[in-house]
Steps between C-alpha positions, in 0.01 A plus 500: 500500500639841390579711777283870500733791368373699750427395872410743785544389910481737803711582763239417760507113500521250759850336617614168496781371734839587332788393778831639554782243501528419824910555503474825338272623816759720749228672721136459575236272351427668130175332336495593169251447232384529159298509173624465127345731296620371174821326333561551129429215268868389490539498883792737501331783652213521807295724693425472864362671816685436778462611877708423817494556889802654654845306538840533371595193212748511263348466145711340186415593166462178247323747225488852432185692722410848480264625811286786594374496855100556520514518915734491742902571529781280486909585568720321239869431524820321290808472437585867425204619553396631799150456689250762411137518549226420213160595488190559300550556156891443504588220153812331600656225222700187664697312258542138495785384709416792756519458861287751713444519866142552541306721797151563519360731705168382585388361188518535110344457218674536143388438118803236376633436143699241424688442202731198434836569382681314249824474379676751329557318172108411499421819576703678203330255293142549649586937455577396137169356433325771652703761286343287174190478621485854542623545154260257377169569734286740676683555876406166734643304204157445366340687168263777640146492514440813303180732465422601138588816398781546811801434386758767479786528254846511674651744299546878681329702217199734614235232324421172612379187324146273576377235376103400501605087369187336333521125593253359307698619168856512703570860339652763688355873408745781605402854668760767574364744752709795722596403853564849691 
């Protein structure tokens, strides 16, 4: 079954039990818990919700995760960086093979996304293929579902090019109109 192009969730869901390795727990009893919103059709890449109570853990990145915090603060530290305090609205990347030194204050909630990384030869080759396919399609790598009569020439002149395309006799009729 074809998965929808476009899928909505909200940030109001219920929770399920998500634990914390137990050896990465330093202070405290954090529960944590969450809710995928949606992965991608290839699995690389997922959305979650995810909450916690307060503790310190450390927390070691296997993918890459970009955050916002919806409620709550947390203080972060790492190697070379040190701890400073995070709250609502504040994106912070981690990349895979981080190690971070979580502490939340009370509790937080955050929007995840991860994205799997992949090797740097793969991923030359994968940036490759999207370069052609933008060449060769519409962006998103797939041809565009366009509205008669709205597409726009791509040339920088002061007049710009529709088309009105008659499918029953698959003839294109050309109007030139002024775009200021």
């Amino acid at each position: 079954m074809p998965l929808a192009l476009v899928e909505t969730g909200h940030c109001n869901v219920d929770l399920k039990p998500s634990p914390i390795k137990p050896h990465w727990i330093l202070e405290g009893n954090p529960e944590a818990r969450e809710h995928v919103l949606s992965t991608s059709a290839c699995g690389t890449t997922k959305t979650i919700i995810w909450s916690c109570t307060e503790g310190k853990f450390n927390w070691y990145y296997d993918v890459d995760e970009t955050i916002m915090i919806l409620e709550g603060s947390i203080v972060l530290e790492s190697n070379g960086m040190p701890p400073r305090r995070y709250g609502v609205g504040d994106v912070i990347l981690f990349r895979e093979g981080a190690c971070v030194k979580w502490h939340v204050e009370g509790h937080v909630r955050k929007i995840a996304f991860f994205r799997q990384t992949i090797p740097f030869g793969l991923g030359y080759a994968v940036r490759a293929i999207n370069k052609l396919k933008q060449i060769l399609f519409a962006p998103g790598g797939r041809p565009s579902a366009r509205q008669p009569g709205s597409v726009q020439s791509s040339n920088s002149t002061a007049t710009a090019a529709t088309y009105d395309v008659a499918p029953a006799r698959f003839s294109w009729r050309r109007k030139t109109h002024n775009v200021n």
